[in-house]
LUMZA-184531 format. One line per 2 residues: for each residue x, y, z of C-alpha. Coordinates in nm, 3 decimals. Example, Ala and Ser with C-alpha at 12.3 -4.5 7.8 and 13.67 -1.06 7.14 Angstrom:
2
1.230:-0.450:0.780  1.367:-0.106:0.714 $
% end
This chain:
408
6.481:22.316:32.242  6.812:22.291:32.413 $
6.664:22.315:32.740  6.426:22.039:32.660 $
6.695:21.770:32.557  6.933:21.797:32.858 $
6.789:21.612:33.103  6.725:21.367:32.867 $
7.115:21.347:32.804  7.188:21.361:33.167 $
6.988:21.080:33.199  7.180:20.883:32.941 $
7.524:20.961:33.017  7.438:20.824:33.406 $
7.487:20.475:33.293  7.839:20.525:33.142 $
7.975:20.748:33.428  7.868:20.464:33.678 $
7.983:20.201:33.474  8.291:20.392:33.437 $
8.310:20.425:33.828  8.268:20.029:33.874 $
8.588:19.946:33.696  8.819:20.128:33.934 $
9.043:19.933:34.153  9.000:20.123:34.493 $
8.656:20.113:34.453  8.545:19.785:34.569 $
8.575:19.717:34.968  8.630:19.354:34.888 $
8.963:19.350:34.727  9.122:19.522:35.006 $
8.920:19.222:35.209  9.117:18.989:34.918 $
9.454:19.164:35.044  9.396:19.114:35.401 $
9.338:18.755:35.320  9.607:18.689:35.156 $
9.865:18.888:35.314  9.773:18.722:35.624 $
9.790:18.334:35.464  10.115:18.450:35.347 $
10.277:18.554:35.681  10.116:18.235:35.873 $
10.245:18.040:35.597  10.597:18.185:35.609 $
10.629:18.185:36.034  10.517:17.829:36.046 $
10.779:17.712:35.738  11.033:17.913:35.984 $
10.911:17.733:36.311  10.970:17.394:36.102 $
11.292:17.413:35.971  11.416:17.526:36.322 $
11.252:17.245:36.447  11.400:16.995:36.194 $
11.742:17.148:36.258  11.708:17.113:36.672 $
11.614:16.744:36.579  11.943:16.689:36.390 $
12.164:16.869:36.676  12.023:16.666:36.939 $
12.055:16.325:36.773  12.416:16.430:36.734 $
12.469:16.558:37.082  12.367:16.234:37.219 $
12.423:15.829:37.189  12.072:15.805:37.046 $
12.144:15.559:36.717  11.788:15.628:36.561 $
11.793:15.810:36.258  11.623:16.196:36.222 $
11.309:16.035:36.070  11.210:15.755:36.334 $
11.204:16.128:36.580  10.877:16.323:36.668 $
11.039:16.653:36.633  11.136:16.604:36.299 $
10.803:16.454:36.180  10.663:16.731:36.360 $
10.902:16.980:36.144  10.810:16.821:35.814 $
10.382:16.830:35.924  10.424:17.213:35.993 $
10.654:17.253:35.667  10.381:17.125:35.452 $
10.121:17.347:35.636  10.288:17.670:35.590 $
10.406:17.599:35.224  9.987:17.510:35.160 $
9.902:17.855:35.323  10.170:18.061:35.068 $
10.031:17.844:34.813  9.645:17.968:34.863 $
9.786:18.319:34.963  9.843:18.329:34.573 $
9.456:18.291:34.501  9.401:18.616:34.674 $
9.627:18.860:34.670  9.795:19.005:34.373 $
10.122:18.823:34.309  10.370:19.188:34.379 $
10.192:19.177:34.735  10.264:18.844:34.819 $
10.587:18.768:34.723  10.818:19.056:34.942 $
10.659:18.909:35.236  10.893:18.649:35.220 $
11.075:18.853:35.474  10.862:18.732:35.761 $
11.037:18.378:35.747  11.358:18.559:35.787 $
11.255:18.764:36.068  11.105:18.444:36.252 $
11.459:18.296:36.232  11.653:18.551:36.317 $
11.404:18.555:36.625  11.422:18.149:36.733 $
11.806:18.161:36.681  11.784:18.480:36.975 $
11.587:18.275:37.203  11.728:17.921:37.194 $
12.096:18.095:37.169  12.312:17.820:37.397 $
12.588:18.095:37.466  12.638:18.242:37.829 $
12.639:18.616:37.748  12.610:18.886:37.948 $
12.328:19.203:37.852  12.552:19.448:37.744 $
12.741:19.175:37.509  12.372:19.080:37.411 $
12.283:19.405:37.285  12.619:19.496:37.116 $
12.618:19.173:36.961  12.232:19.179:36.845 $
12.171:19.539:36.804  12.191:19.477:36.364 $
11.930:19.197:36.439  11.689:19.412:36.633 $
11.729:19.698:36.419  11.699:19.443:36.122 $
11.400:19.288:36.260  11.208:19.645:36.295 $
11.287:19.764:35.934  11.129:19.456:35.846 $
10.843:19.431:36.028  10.790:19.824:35.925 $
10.866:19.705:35.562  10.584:19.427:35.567 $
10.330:19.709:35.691  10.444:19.964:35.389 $
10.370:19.637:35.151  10.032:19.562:35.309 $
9.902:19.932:35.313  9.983:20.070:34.953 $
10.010:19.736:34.789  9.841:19.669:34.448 $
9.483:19.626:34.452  9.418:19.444:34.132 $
9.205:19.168:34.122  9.050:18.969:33.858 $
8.947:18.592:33.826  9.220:18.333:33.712 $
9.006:18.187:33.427  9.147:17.957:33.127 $
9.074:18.224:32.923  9.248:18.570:33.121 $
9.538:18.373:33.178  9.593:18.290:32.836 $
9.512:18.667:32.746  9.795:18.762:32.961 $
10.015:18.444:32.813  10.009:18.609:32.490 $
10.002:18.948:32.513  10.301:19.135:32.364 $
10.446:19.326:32.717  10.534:18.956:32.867 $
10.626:18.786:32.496  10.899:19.115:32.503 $
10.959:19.063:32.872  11.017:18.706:32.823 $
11.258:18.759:32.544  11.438:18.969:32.789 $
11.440:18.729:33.041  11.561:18.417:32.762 $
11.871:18.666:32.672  11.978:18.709:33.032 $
11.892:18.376:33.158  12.100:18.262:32.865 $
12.441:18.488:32.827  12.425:18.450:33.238 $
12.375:17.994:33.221  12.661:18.054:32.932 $
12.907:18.253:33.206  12.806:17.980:33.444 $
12.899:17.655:33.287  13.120:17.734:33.015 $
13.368:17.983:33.197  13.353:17.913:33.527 $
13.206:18.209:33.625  13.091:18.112:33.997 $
12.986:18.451:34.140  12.711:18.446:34.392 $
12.513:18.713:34.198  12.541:18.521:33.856 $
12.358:18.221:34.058  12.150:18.379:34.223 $
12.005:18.589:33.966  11.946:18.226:33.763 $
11.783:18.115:34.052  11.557:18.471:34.047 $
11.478:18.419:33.719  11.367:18.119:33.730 $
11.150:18.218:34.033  11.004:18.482:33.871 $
10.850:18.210:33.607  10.784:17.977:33.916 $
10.560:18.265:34.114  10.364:18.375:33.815 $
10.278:17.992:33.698  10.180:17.912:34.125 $
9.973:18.214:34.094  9.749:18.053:33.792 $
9.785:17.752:33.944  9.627:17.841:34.252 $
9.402:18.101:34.100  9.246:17.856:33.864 $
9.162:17.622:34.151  9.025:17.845:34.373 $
8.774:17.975:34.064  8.704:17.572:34.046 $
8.601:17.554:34.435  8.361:17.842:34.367 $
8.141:17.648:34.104  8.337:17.742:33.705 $
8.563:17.469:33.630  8.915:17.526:33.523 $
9.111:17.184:33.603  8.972:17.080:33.216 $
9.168:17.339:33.071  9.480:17.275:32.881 $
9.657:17.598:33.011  9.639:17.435:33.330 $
9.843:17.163:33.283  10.063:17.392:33.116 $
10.132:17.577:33.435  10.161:17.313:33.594 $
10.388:17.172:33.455  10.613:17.524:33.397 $
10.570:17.541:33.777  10.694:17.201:33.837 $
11.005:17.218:33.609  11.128:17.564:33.717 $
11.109:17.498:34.090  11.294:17.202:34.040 $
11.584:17.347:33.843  11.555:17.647:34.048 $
11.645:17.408:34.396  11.949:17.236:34.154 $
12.071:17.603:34.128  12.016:17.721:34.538 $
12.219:17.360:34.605  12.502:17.445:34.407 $
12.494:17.856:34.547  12.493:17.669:34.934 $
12.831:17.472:34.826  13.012:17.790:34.746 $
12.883:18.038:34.965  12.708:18.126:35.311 $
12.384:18.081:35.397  12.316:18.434:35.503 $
12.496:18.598:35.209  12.247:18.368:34.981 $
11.936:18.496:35.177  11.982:18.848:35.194 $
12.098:18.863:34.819  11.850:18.581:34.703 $
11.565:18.740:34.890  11.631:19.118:34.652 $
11.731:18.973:34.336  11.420:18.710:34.375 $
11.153:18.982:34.507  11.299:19.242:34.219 $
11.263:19.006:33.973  10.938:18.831:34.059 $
10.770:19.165:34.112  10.887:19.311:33.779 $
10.662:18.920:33.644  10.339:19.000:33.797 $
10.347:19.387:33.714  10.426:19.280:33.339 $
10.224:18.962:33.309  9.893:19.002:33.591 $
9.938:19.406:33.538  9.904:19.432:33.903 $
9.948:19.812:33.930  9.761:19.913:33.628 $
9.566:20.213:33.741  9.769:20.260:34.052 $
9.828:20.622:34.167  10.158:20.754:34.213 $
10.169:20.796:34.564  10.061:20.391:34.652 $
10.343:20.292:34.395  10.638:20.509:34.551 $
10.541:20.392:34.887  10.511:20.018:34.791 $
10.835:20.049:34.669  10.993:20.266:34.979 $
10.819:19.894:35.135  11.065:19.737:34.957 $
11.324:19.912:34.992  11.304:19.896:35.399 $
11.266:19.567:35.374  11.517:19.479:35.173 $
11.745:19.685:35.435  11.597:19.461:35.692 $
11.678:19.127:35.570  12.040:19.265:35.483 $
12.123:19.374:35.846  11.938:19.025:35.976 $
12.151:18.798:35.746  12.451:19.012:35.785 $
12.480:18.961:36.163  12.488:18.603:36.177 $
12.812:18.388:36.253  13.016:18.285:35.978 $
13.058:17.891:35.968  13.411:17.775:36.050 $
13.527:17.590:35.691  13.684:17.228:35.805 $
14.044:17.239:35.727  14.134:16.891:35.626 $
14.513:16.877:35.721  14.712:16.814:36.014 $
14.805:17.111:36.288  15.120:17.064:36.337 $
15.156:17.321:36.597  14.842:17.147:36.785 $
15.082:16.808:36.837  15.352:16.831:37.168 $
15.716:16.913:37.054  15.602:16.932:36.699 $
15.595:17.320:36.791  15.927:17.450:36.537 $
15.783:17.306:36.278  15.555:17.614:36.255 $
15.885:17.883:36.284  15.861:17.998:35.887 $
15.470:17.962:35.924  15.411:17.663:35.686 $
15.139:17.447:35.758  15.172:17.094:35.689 $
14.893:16.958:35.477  14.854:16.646:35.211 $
14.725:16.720:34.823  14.387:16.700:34.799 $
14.316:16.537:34.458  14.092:16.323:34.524 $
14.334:16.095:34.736  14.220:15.868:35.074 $
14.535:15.871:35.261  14.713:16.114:35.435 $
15.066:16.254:35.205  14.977:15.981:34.904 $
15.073:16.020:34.565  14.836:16.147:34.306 $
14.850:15.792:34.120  14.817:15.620:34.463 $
14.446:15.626:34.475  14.360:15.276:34.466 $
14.198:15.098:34.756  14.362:14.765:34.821 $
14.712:14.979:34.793  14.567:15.232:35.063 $
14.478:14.981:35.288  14.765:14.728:35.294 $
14.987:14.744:35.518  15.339:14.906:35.454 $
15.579:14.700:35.445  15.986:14.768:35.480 $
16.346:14.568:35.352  16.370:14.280:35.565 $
16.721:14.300:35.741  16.881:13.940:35.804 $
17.076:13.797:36.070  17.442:13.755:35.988 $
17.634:13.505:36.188  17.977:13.441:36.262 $
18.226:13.749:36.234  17.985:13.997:36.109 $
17.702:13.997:36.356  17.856:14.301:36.493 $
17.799:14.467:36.209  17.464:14.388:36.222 $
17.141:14.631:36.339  17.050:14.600:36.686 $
16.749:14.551:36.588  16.553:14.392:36.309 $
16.231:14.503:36.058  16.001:14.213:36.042 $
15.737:14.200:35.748  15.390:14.190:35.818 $
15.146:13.988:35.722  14.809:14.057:35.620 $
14.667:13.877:35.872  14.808:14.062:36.139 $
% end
């Protein structure tokens, strides 16, 4: 009797183990296909945005090296810049439809690698090759962690895939591991905007990790965004969905305030001190998004997750010893060398410079209350001395103070 019923029950338990077998993530050849895709629209898209912006900056150096009076925007190079920007920010953009969102977003490294690259070639300095390589040897080193980080993320990075319907993304919207993680994120966002404005608290991390949170919102939002429209091209409509326009819109509104926050970092603090900590704080937090919102490494082994995140790690490294290389811009000092003028050289015995107060005053040594315009610009005028006659013209000046007139 037994004998008789098992192949019967081997022959219904094949359905469930196969069924069981189509569900796992490293299963199906064409989400690593998926990867490739969009790992490689990400780098393109990255590398040209690089090329541009060096190509926009070269078109604002050489307008003012030179007597040309048109402005940047009547110049090809700079229209050139802005076509190629809009290009590579499109191919990020779709890179989002394809690849899972933790994959995507390290390889933001790329753009920094490209830079660090055009600033080597087009350096204007005469240097000689042993300077070179003393001087560039954190770049190049830099530049290989990277490039061996970006292959660790492409190899073991998450494999997830599933389509960005109206209906999965609002699964995900609500379900309760990114309502808690977006309680978190309210909190800090919060207590850190509260340090911010209210006392003063200007520390590059404290910005930057507003501007990371923010980005983290701004990532996950471009991912349905572009997900949604890519399932649209293939034939199932999204676009008539309201959580579209919800995304949207969240995208919209946190890029924005996430640019008001990068301006006001780029006032206080260097450029390369904002990329290298604004490129881990952003990746950190933006990764920590899509694993808790898209569950991108849901049924990941152990081994693909440690070395995604060894990726990181070597990237991260990578951008730090790029960034960390460059030349520190020379802060204008907006006061008068005095050693810098002939014979004015003792003035500068005790070390005291000679400067004006800077509140918010035009003129050189005004007074605070001395701000107003027509004052500034009139011309100073001094006690008119007479002429005496008779017996006291020798006590007289030899010479005399005229006043001027306004018309002079």
């Amino acid at each position: 009797m037994e004998g008789g019923h098992s192949p019967s029950l081997q022959l219904q338990q094949l359905p469930l183990a196969t069924a069981a077998v189509s569900v796992q993530p490293h299963t199906d050849s064409f989400s690593y296909k998926e990867n490739l895709i969009g790992a490689l629209l990400a780098i393109f898209g990255h590398l040209v945005s690089s090329i541009a912006l060096n190509l926009q900056k070269y078109s604002h150096i050489r307008l003012a090296g030179s007597k040309d009076p048109r402005a940047y925007f009547r110049t090809k190079t700079w229209w050139s810049g802005l076509l190629l920007l809009v290009l590579g920010e499109v191919a990020v953009f779709a890179s989002y439809a394809f690849a899972p969102l933790s994959l995507i977003v390290p390889l933001s490294a790329v753009s920094v690698v490209a830079s660090a690259i055009i600033g080597i070639i087009f350096i204007k300095e005469k240097w000689k090759p042993k300077e070179f390589l003393r001087r560039y040897v954190l770049s190049f080193v830099g530049c290989g962690l990277a490039v061996v980080g970006t292959y660790l993320l492409v190899t073991f990075g998450p494999n997830s895939h599933e389509k960005m319907t109206a209906e999965n993304i609002t699964r995900h919207l609500v379900s309760w591991p990114f309502l808690l993680y977006m309680l978190v994120e309210i909190i800090v966002f919060c207590l850190l905007l509260y340090f911010y404005k209210e006392r003063n608290a200007n520390y590059i991390v404290i910005i930057l990790l507003l501007v990371a949170l923010l980005g983290s919102m701004t990532v996950v939002t471009v991912k349905a965004v572009a997900g949604m429209i890519l399932v649209s091209i293939q034939g199932s409509l999204q676009l008539d969905s309201p959580i579209f326009y919800i995304m949207l819109v969240c995208m919209i509104a946190t890029a924005i305030y996430q640019a008001t926050f990068l301006a006001q970092a780029s006032q206080l603090y260097d450029s390369a001190q904002i990329s290298s900590i604004g490129y881990i704080l952003s990746t950190t937090a933006a990764i920590s998004a899509g694993a808790t919102f898209y569950l991108d490494f849901m049924g990941e082994d152990v081994l693909h997750i440690c070395m995604f995140a060894l990726g990181c790690l070597v990237a991260f490294l990578g951008v730090f010893l790029i960034t960390r290389n460059r030349k520190k811009p020379v802060p204008f000092e907006p006061y008068i060398s005095m050693d810098a003028m002939p014979g004015m050289q003792n003035m500068h015995d005790k070390g005291i410079a000679v400067q004006p107060d800077l509140k918010a005053s035009f003129s050189y040594g005004a007074l605070e209350n001395n701000d107003s315009m027509p004052e500034i610009y009139s011309p100073a005028t001094l006690p008119i001395v007479q002429e005496q006659h008779g017996s006291k013209a020798a006590s007289a000046p030899p010479y005399r103070v005229l006043e001027h007139s306004k018309k002079e």
